[in-house]
C-alpha positions in Angstrom: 50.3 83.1 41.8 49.2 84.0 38.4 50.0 87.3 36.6 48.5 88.6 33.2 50.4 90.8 31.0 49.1 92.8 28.0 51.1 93.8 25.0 50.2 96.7 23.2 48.7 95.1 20.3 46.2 93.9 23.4 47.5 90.6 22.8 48.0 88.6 26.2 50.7 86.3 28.1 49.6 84.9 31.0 52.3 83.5 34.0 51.5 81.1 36.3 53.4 79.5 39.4 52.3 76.7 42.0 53.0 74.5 44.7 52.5 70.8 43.4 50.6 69.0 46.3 52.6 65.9 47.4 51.6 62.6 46.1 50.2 64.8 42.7 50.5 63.4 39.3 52.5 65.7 36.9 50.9 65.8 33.3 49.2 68.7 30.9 45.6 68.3 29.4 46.2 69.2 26.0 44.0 68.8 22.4 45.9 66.7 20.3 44.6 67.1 16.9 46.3 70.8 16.8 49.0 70.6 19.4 52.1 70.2 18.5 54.7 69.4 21.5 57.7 69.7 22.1 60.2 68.4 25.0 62.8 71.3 25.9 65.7 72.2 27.9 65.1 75.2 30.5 68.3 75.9 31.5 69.2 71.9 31.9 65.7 71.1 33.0 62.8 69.2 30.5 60.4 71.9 30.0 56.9 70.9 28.3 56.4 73.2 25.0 53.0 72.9 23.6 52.4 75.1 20.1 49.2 75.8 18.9 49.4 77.2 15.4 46.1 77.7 14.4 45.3 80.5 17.0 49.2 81.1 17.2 49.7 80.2 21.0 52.5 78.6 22.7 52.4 77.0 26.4 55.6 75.9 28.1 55.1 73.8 31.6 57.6 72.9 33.8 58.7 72.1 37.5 61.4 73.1 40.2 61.0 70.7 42.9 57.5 71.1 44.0 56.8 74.7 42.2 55.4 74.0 38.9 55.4 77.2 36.4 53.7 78.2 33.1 54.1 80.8 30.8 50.9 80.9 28.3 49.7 83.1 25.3 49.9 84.5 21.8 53.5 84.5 21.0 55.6 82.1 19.4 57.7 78.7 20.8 60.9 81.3 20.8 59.5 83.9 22.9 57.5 81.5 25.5 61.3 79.4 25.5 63.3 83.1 26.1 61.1 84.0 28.6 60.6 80.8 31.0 64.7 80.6 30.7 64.7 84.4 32.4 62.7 83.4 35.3 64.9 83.2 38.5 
């Protein structure tokens, strides 16, 4: 399930939840010359927070059992963190 959500500013966020298939690696394809990462707590859980400052984006990965979930876009490493941690 994926759903795309537009600021005013037209800027976007994009969220992003799947079933892992069984027997599936877990990793994130990222570019490592402007990536800065981060490994986070999600309310007890390691998150993946990836922060791209040259086009200001921030990507946080993580998993629940065999859901994995993404939150994506232009906004900063606080708001991509504050809004993963309100998912229920």
């Amino acid at each position: 399930m994926k759903q795309v959500f537009l600021r005013e500013n037209k800027d976007h966020i994009v969220s992003s939840k799947y079933p892992l298939p069984v027997k599936a690696v877990r990793g994130q394809g990222y570019d490592t010359d402007d990536t800065i990462v981060y490994e986070v707590l999600l309310n007890g859980k390691p998150a993946l927070l990836l922060v791209r400052e040259k086009d200001r984006t921030a990507s946080i990965f993580w998993d629940e059992g065999i859901m994995v979930y993404k939150i994506s876009g232009i906004l900063s490493s606080e708001e991509a963190v504050k809004m993963a941690e309100s998912l229920e």
